[in-house]
C-alpha positions in Angstrom: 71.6 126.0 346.9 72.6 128.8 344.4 75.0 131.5 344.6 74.7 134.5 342.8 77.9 137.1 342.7 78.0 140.1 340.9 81.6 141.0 340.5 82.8 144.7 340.5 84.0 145.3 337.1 83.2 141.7 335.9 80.6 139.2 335.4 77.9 137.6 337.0 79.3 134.8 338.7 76.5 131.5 339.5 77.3 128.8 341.8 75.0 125.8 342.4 75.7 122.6 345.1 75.0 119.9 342.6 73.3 119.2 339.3 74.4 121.4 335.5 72.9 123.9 334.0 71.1 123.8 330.5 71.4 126.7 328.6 69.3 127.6 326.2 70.4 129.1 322.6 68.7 130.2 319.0 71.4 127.2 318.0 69.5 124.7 320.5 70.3 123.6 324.2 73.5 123.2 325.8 74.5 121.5 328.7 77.8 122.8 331.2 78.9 120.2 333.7 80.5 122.9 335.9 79.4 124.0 339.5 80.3 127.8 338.4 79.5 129.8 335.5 80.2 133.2 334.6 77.4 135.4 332.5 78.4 138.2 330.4 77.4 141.6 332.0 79.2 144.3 329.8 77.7 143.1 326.7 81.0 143.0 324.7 81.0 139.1 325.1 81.6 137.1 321.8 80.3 134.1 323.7 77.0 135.4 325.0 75.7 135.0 327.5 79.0 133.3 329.1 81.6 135.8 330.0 85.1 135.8 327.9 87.1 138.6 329.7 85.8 141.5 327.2 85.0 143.7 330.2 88.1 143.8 331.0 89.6 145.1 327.5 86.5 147.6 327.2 87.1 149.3 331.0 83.8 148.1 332.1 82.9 149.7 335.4 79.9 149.0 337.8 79.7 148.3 341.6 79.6 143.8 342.3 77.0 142.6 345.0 76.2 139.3 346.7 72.4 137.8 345.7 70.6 135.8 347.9 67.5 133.9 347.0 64.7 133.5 349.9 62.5 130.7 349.8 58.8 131.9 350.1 58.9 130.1 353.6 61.4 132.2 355.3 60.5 135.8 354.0 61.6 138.1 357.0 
């Protein structure tokens, strides 16, 4: 399963049950043993496309959400 938050004021926040994730760079791949990770959304990052607290120092403002993802199967 994945989680997808969108924080008010911060960063997108992904969540997955098991496994990494591989992220992909010009610089080659890269892969994060974590079960959370948190992508930049302000664009002020200096770690792209991880989050490193810039929205905070820049007053970035926008409204956070919950994602789900449905499965093709159980479309309502």
């Amino acid at each position: 399963m994945v989680k997808i938050k969108v924080n008010e004021n911060g960063p997108y926040l992904i969540e997955i049950e098991s496994g990494s994730f591989e992220v992909e760079r010009d610089t080659g791949k890269e892969l994060v043993e974590k079960k959370t990770i948190a992508l930049c959304r302000c664009g002020g990052s200096e770690n792209k496309p991880f989050c490193d607290g810039t929205h905070r120092k820049i007053g970035f403002s926008a409204k956070g959400a919950n994602i789900k993802i449905v499965e093709a199967s159980k479309k309502v």
